[in-house]
CHARMM-style PDB file with segment names, atoms N, HN, CA, C and O in Angstrom:
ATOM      1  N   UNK     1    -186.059  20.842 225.078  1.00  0.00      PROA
ATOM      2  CA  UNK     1    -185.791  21.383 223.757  1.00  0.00      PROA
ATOM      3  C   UNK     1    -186.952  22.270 223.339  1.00  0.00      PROA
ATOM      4  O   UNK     1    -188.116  21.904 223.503  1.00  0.00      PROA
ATOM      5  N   UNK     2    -186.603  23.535 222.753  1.00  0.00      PROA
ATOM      6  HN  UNK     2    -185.658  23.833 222.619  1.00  0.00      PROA
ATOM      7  CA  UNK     2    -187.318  23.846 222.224  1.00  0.00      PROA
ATOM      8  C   UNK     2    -188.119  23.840 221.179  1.00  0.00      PROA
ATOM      9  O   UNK     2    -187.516  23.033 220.471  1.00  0.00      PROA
ATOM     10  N   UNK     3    -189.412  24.286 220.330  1.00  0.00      PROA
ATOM     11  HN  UNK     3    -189.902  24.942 220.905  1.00  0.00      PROA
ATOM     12  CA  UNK     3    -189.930  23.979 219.708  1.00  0.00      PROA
ATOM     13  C   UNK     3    -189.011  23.952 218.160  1.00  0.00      PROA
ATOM     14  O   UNK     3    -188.842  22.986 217.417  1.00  0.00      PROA
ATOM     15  N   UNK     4    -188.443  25.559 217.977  1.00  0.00      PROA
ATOM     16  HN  UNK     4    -188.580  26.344 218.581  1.00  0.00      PROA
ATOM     17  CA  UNK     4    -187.930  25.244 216.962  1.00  0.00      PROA
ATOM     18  C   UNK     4    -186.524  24.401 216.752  1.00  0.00      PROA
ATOM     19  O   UNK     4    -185.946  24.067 215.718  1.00  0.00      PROA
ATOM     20  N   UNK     5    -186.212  24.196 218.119  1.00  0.00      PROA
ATOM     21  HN  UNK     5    -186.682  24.467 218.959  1.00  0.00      PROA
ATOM     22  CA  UNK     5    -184.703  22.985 217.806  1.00  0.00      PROA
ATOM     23  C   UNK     5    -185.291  22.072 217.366  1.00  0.00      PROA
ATOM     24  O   UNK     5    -184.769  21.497 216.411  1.00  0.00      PROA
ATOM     25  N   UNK     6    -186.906  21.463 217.999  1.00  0.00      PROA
ATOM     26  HN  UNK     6    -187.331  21.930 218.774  1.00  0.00      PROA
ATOM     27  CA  UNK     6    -187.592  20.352 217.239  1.00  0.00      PROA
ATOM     28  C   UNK     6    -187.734  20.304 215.619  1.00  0.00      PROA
ATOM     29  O   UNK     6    -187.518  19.319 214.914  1.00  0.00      PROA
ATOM     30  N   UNK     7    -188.048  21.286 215.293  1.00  0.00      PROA
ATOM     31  HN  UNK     7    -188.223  22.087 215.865  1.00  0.00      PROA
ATOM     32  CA  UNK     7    -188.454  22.062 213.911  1.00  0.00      PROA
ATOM     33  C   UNK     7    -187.321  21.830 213.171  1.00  0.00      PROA
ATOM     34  O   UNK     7    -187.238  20.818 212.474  1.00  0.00      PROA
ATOM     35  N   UNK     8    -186.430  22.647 213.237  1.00  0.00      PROA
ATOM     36  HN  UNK     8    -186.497  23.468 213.803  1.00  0.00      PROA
ATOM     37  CA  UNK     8    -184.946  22.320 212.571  1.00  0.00      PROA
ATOM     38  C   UNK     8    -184.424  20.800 212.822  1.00  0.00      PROA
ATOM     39  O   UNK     8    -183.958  20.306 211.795  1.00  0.00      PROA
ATOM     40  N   UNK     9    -184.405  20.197 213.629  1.00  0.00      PROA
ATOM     41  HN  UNK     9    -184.783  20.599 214.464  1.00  0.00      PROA
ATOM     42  CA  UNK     9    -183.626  18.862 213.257  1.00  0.00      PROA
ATOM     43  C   UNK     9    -184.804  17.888 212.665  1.00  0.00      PROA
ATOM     44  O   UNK     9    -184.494  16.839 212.101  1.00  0.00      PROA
ATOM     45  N   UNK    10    -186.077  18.259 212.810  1.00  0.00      PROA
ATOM     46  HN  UNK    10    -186.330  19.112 213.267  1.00  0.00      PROA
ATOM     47  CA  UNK    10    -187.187  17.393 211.283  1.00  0.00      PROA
ATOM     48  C   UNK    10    -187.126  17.783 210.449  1.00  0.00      PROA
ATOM     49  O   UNK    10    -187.784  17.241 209.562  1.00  0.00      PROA
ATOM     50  N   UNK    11    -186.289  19.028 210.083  1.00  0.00      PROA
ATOM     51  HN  UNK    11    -185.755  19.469 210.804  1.00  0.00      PROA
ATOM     52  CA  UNK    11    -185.999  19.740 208.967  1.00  0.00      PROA
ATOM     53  C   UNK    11    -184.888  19.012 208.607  1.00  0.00      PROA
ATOM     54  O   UNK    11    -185.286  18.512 207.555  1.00  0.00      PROA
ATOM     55  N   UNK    12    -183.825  18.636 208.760  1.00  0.00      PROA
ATOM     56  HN  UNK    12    -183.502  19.042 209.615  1.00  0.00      PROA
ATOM     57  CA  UNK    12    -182.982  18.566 208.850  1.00  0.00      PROA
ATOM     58  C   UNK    12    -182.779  16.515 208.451  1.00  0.00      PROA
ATOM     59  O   UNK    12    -182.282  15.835 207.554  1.00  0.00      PROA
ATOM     60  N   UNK    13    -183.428  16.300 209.601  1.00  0.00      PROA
ATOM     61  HN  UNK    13    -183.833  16.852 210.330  1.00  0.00      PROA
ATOM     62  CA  UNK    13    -183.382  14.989 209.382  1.00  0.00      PROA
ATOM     63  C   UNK    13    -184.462  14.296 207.824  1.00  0.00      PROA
ATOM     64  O   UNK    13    -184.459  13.197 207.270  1.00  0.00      PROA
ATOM     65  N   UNK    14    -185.114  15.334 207.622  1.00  0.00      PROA
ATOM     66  HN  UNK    14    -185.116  16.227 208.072  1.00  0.00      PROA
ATOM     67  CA  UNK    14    -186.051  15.251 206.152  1.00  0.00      PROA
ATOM     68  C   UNK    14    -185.158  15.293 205.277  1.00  0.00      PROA
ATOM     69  O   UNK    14    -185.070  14.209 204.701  1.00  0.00      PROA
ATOM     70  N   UNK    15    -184.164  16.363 204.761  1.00  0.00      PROA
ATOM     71  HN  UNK    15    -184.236  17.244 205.229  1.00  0.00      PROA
ATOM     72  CA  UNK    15    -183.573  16.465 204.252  1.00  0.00      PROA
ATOM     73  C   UNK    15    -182.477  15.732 204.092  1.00  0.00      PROA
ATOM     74  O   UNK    15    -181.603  15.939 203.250  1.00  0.00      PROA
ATOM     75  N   UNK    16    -182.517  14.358 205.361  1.00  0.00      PROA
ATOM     76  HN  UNK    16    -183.227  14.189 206.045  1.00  0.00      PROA
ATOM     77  CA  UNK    16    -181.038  13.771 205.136  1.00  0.00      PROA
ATOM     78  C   UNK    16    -181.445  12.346 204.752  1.00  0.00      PROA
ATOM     79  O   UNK    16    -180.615  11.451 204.598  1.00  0.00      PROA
ATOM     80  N   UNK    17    -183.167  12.131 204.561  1.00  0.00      PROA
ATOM     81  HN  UNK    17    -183.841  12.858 204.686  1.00  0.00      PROA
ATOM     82  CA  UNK    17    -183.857  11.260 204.342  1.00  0.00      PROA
ATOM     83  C   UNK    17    -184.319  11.311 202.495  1.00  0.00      PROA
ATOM     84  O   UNK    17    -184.712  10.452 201.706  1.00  0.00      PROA
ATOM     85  N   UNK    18    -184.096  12.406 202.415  1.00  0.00      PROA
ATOM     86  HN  UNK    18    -183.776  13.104 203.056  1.00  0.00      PROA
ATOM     87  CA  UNK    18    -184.657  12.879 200.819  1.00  0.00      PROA
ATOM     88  C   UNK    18    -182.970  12.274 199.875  1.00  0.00      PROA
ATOM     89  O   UNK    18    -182.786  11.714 198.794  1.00  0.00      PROA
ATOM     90  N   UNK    19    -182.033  12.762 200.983  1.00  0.00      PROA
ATOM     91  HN  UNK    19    -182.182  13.217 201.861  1.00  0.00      PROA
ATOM     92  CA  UNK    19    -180.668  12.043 200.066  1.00  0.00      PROA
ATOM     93  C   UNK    19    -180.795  10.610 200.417  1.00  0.00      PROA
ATOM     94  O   UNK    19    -181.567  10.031 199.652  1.00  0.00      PROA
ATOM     95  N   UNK    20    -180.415  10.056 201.092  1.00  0.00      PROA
ATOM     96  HN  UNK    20    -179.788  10.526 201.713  1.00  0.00      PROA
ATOM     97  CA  UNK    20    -180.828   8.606 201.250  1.00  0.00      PROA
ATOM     98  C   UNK    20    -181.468   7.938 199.957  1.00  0.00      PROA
ATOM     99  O   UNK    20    -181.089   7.085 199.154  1.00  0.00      PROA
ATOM    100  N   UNK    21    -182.852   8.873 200.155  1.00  0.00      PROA
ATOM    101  HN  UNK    21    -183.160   9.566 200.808  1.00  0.00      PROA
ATOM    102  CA  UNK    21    -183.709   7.838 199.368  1.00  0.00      PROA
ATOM    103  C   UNK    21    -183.041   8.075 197.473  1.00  0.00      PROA
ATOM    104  O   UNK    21    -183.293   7.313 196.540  1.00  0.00      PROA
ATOM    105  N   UNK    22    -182.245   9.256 197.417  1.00  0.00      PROA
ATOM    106  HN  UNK    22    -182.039   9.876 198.175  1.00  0.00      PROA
ATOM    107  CA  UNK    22    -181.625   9.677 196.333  1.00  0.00      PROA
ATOM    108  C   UNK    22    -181.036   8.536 195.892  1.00  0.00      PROA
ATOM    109  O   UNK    22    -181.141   7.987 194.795  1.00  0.00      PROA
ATOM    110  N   UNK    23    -180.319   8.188 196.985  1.00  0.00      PROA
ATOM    111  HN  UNK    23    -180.233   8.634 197.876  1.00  0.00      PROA
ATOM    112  CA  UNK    23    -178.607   7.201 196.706  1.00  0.00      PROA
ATOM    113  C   UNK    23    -179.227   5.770 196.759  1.00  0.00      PROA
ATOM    114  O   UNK    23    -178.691   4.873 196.108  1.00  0.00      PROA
ATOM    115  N   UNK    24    -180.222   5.551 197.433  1.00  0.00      PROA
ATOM    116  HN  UNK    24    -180.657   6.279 197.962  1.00  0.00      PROA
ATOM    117  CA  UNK    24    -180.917   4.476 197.205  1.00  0.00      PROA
ATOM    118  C   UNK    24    -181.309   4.014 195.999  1.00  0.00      PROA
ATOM    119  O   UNK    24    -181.082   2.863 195.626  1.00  0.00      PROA
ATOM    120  N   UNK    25    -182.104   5.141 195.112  1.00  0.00      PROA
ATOM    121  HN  UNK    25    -182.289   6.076 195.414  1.00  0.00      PROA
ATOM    122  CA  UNK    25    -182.371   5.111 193.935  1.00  0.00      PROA
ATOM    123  C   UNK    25    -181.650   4.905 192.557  1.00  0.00      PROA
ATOM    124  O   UNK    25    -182.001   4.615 191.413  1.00  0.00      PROA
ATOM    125  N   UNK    26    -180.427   5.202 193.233  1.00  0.00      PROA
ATOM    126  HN  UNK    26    -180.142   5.438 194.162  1.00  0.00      PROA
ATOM    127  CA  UNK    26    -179.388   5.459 192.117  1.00  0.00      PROA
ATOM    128  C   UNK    26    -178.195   3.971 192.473  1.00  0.00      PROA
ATOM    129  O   UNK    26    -177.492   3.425 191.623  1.00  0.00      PROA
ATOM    130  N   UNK    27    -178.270   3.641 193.804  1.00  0.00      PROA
ATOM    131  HN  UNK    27    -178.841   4.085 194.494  1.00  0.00      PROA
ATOM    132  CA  UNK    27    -177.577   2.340 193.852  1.00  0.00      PROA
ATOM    133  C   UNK    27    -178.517   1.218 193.230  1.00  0.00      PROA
ATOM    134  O   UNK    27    -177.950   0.180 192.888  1.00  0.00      PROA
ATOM    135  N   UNK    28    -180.265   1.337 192.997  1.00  0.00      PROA
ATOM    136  HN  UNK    28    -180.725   2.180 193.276  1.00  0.00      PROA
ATOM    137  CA  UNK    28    -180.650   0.454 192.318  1.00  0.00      PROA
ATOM    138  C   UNK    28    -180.677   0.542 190.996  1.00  0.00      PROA
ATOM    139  O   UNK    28    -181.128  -0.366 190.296  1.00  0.00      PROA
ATOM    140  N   UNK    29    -180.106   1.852 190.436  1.00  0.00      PROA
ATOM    141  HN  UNK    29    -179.740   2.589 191.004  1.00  0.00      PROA
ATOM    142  CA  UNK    29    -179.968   1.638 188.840  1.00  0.00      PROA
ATOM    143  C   UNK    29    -178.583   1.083 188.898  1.00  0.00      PROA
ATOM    144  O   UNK    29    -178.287   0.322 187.977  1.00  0.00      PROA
ATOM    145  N   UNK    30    -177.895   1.266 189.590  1.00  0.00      PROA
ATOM    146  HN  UNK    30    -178.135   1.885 190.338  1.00  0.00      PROA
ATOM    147  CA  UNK    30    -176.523   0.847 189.287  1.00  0.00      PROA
ATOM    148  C   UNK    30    -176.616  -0.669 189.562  1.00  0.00      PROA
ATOM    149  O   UNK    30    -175.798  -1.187 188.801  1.00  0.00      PROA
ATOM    150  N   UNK    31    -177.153  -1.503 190.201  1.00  0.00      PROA
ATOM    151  HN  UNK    31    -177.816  -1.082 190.820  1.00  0.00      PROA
ATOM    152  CA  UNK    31    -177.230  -2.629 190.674  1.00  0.00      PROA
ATOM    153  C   UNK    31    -177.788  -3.487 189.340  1.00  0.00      PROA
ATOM    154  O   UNK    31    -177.351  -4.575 188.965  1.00  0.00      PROA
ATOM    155  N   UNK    32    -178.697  -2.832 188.820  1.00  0.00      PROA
ATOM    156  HN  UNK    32    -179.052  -1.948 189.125  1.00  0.00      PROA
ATOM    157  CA  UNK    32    -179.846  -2.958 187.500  1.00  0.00      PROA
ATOM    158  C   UNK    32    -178.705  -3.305 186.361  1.00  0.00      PROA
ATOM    159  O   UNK    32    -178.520  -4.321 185.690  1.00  0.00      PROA
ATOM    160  N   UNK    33    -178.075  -2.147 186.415  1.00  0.00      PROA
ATOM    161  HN  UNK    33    -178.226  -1.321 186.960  1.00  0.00      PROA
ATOM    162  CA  UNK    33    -176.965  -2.282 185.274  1.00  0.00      PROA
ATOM    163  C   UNK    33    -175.839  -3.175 184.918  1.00  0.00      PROA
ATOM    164  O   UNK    33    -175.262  -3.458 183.868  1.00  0.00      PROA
ATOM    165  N   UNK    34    -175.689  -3.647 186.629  1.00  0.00      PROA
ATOM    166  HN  UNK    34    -176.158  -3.417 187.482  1.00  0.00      PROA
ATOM    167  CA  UNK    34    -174.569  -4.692 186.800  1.00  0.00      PROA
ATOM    168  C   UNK    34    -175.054  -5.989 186.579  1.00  0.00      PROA
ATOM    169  O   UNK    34    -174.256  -6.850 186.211  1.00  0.00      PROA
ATOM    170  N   UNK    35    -176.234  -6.264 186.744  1.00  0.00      PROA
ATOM    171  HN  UNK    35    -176.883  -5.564 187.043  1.00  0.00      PROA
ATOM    172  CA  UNK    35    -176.998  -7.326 186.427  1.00  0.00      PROA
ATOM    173  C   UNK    35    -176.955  -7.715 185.668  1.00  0.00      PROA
ATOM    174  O   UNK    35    -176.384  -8.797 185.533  1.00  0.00      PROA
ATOM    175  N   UNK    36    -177.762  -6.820 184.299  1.00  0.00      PROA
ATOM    176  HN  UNK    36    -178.226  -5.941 184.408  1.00  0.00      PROA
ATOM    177  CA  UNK    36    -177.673  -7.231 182.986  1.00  0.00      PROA
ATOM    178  C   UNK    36    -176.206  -7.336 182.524  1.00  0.00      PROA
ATOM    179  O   UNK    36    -175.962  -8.071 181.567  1.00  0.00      PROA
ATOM    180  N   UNK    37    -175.248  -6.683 183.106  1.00  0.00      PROA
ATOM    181  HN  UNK    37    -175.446  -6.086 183.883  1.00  0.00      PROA
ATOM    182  CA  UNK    37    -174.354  -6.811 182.319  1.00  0.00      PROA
ATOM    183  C   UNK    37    -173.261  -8.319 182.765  1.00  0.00      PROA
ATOM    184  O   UNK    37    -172.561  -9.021 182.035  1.00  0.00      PROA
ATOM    185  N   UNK    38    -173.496  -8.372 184.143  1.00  0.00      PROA
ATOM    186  HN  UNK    38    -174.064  -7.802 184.736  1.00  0.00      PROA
ATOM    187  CA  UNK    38    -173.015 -10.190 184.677  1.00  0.00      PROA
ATOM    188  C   UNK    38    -173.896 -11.441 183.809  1.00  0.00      PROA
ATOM    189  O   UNK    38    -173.482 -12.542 183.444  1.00  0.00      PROA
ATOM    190  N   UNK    39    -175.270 -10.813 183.634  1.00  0.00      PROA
ATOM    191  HN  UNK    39    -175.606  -9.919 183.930  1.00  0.00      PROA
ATOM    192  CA  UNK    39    -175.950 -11.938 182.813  1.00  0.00      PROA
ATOM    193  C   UNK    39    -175.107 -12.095 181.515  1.00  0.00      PROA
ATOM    194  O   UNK    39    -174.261 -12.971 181.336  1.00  0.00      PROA
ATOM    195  N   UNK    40    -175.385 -11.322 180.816  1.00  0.00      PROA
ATOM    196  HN  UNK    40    -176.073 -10.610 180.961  1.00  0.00      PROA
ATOM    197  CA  UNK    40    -174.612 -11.119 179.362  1.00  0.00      PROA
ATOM    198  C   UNK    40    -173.362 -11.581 179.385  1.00  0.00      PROA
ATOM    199  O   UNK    40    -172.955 -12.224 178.417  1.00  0.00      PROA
ATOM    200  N   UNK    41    -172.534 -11.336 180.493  1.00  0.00      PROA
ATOM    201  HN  UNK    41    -172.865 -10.814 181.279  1.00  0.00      PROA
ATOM    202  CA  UNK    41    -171.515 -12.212 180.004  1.00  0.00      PROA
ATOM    203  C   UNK    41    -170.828 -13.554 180.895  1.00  0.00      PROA
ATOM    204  O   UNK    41    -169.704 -14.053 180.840  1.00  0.00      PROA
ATOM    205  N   UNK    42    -171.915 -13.852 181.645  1.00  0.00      PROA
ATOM    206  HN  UNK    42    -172.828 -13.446 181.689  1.00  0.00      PROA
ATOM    207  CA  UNK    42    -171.883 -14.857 182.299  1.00  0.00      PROA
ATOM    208  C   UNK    42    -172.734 -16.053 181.003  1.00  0.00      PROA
ATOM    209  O   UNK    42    -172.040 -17.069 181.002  1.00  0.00      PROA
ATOM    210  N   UNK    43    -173.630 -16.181 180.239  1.00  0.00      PROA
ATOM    211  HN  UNK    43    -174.194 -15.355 180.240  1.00  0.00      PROA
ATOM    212  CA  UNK    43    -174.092 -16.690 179.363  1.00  0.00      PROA
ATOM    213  C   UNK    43    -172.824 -17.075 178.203  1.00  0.00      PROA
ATOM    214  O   UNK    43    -172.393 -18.137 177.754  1.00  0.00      PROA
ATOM    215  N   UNK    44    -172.493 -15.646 177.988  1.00  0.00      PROA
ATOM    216  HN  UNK    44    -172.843 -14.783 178.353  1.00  0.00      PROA
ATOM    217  CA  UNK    44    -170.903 -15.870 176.971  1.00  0.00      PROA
ATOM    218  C   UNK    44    -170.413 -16.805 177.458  1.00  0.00      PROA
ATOM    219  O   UNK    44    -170.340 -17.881 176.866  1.00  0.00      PROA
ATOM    220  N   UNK    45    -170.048 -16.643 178.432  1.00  0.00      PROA
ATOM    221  HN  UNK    45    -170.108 -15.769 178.914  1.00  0.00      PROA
ATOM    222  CA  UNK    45    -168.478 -17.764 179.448  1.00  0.00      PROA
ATOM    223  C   UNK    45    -169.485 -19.375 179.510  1.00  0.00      PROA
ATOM    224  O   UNK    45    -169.002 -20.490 179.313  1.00  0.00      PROA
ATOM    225  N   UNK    46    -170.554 -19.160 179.746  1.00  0.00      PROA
ATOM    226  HN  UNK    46    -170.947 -18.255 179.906  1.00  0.00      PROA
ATOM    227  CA  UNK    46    -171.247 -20.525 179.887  1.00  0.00      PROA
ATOM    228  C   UNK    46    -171.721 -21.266 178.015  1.00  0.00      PROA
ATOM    229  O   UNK    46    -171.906 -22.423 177.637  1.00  0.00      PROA
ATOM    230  N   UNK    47    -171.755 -20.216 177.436  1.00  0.00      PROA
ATOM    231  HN  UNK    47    -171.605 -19.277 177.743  1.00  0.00      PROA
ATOM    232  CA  UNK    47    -171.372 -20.722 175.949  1.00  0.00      PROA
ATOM    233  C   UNK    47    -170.486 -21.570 175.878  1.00  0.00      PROA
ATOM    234  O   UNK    47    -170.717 -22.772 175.747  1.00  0.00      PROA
ATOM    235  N   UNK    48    -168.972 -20.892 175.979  1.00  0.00      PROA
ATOM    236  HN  UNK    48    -168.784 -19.916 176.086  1.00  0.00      PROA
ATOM    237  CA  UNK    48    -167.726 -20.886 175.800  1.00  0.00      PROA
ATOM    238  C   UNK    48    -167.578 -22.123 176.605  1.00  0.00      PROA
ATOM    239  O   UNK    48    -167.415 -23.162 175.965  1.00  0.00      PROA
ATOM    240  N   UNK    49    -167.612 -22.201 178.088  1.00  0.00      PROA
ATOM    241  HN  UNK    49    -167.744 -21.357 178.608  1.00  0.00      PROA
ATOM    242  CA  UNK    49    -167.198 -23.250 178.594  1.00  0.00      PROA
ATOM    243  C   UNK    49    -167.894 -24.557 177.813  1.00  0.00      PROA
ATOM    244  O   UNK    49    -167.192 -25.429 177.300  1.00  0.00      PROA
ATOM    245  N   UNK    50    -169.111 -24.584 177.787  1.00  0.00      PROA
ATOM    246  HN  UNK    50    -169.681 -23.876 178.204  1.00  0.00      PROA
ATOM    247  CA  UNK    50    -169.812 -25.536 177.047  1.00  0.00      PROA
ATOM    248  C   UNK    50    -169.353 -26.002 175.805  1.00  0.00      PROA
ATOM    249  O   UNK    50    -169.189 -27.218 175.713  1.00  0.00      PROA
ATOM    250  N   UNK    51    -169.082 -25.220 174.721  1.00  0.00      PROA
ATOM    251  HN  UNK    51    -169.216 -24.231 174.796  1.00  0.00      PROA
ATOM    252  CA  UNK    51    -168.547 -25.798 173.502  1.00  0.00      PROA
ATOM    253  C   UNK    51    -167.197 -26.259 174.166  1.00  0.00      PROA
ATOM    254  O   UNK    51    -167.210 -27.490 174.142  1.00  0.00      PROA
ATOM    255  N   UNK    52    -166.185 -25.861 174.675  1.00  0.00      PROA
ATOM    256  HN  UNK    52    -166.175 -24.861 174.694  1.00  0.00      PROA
ATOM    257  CA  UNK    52    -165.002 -26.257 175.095  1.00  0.00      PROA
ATOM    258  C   UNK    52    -164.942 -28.085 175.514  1.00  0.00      PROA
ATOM    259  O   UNK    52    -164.182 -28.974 175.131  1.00  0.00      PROA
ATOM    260  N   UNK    53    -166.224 -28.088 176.543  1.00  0.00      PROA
ATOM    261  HN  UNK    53    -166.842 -27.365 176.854  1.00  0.00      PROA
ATOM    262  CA  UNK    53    -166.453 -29.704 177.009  1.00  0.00      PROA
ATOM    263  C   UNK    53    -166.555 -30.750 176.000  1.00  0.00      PROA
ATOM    264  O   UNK    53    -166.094 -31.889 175.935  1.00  0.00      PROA
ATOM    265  N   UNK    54    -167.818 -29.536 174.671  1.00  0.00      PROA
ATOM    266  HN  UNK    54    -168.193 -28.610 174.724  1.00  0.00      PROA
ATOM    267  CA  UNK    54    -168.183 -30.469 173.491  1.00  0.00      PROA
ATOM    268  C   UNK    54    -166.876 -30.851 172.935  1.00  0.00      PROA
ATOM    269  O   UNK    54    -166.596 -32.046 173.028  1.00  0.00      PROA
ATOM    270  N   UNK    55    -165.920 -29.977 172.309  1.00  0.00      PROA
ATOM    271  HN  UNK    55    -166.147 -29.006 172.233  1.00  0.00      PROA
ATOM    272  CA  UNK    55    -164.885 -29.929 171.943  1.00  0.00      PROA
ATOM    273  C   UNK    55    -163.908 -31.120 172.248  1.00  0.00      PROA
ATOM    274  O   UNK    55    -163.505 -31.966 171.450  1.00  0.00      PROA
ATOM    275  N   UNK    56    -163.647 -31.007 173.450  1.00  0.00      PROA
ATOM    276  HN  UNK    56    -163.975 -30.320 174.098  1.00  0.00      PROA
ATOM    277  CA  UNK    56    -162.491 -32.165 174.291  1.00  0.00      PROA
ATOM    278  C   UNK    56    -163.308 -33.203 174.357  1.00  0.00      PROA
ATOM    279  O   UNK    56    -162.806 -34.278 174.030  1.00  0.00      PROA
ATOM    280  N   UNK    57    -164.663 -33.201 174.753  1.00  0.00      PROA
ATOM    281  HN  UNK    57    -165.070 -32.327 175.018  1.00  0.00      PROA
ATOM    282  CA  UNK    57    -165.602 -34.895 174.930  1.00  0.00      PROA
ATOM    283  C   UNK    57    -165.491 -35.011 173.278  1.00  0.00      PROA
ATOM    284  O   UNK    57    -166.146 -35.770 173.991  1.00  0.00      PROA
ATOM    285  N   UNK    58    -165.400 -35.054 172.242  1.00  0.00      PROA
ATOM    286  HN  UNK    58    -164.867 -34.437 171.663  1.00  0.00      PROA
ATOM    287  CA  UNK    58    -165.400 -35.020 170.617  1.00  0.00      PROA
ATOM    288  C   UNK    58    -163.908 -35.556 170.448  1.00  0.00      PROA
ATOM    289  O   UNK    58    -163.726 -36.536 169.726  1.00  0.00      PROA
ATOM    290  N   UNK    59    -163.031 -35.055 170.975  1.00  0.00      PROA
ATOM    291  HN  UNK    59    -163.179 -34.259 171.562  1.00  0.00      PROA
ATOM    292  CA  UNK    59    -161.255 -35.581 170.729  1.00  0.00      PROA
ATOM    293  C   UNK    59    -161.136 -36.541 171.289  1.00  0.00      PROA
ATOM    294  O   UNK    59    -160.926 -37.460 170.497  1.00  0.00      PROA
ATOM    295  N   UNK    60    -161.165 -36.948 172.602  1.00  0.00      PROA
ATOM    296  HN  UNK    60    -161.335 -36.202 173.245  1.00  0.00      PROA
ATOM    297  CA  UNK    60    -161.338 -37.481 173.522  1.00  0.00      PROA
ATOM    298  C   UNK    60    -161.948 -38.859 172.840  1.00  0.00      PROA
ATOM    299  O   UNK    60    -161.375 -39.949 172.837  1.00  0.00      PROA
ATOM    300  N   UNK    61    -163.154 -38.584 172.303  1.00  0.00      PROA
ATOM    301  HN  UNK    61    -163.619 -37.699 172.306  1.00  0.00      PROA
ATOM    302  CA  UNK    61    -164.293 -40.157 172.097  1.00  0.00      PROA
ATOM    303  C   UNK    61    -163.317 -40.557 170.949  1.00  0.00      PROA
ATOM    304  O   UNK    61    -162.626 -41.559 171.132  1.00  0.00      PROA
ATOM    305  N   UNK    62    -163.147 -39.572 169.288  1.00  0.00      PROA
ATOM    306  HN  UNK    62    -163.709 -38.758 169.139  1.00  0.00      PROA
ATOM    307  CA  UNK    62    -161.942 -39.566 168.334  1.00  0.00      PROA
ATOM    308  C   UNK    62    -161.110 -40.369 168.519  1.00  0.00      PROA
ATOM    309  O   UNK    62    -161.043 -41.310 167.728  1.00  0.00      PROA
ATOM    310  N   UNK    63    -160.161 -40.283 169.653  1.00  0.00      PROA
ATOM    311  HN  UNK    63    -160.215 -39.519 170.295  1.00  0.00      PROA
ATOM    312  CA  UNK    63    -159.098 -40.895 170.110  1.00  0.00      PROA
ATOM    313  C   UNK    63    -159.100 -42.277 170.454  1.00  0.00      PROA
ATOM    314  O   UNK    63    -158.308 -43.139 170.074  1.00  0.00      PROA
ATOM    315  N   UNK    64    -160.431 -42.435 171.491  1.00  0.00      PROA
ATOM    316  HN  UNK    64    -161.074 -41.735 171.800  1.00  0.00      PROA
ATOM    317  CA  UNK    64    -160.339 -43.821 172.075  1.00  0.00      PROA
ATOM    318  C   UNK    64    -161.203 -44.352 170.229  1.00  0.00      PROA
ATOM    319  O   UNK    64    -160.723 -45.304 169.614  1.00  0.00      PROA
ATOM    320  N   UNK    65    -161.811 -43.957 169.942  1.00  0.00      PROA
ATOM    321  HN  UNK    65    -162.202 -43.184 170.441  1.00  0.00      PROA
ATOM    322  CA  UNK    65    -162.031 -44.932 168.649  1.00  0.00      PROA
ATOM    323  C   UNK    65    -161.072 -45.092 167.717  1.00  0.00      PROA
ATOM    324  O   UNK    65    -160.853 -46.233 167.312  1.00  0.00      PROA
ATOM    325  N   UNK    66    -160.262 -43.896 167.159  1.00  0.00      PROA
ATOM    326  HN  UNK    66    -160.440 -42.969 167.488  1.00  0.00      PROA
ATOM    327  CA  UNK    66    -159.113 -44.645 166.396  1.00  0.00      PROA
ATOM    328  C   UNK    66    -158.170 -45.118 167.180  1.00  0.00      PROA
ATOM    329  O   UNK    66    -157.266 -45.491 166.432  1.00  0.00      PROA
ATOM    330  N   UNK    67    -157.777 -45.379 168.684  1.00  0.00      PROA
ATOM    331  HN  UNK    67    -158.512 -45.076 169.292  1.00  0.00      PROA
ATOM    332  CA  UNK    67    -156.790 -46.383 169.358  1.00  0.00      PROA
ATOM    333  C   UNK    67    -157.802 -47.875 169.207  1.00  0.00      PROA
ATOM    334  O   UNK    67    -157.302 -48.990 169.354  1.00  0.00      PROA
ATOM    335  N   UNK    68    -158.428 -47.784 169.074  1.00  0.00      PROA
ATOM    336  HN  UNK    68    -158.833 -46.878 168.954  1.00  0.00      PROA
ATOM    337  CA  UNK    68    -159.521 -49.019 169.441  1.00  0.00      PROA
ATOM    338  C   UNK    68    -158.664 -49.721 168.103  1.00  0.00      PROA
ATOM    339  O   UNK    68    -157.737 -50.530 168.116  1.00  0.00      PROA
ATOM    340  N   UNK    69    -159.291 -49.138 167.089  1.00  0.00      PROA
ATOM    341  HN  UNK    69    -160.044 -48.481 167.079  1.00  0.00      PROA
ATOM    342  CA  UNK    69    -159.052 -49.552 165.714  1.00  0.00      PROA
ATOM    343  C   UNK    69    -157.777 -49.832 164.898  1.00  0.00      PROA
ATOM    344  O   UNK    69    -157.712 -50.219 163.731  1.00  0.00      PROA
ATOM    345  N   UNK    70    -156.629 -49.514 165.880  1.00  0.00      PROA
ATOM    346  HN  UNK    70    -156.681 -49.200 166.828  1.00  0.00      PROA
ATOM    347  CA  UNK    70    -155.351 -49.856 165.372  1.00  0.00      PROA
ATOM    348  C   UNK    70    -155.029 -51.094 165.481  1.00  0.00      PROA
ATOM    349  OT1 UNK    70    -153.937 -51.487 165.068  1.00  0.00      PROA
TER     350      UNK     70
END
């Protein structure tokens, strides 16, 4: 090979390294974004499920004490 076929494909392969590191950059903002936003509403749903347990363990105890008491 010649020198400049060498030349052009480090040219070449630079340039296909400069996008890479582009899409790299930009799949970690996107990754960033998905994060916060699974946290946020993974916390909601773990709210939600939680009062739900309180909720039914509360009817639930309710129940067996006024059957107790009949």
């Amino acid at each position: 090979m010649t020198n400049s076929t060498k030349e052009r494909q480090y040219a070449h392969m630079a340039q296909q390294l400069q996008v890479l590191q582009a899409n790299l950059a930009e799949t970690s903002r996107q990754l960033e974004v998905m994060s916060r936003q699974c946290n946020k509403n993974i916390v909601g749903q773990l709210g939600r499920v939680h009062a739900s347990w309180f909720m039914a363990s509360n009817r639930h105890f309710e129940e067996e004490m006024l059957g107790r008491n009949k």
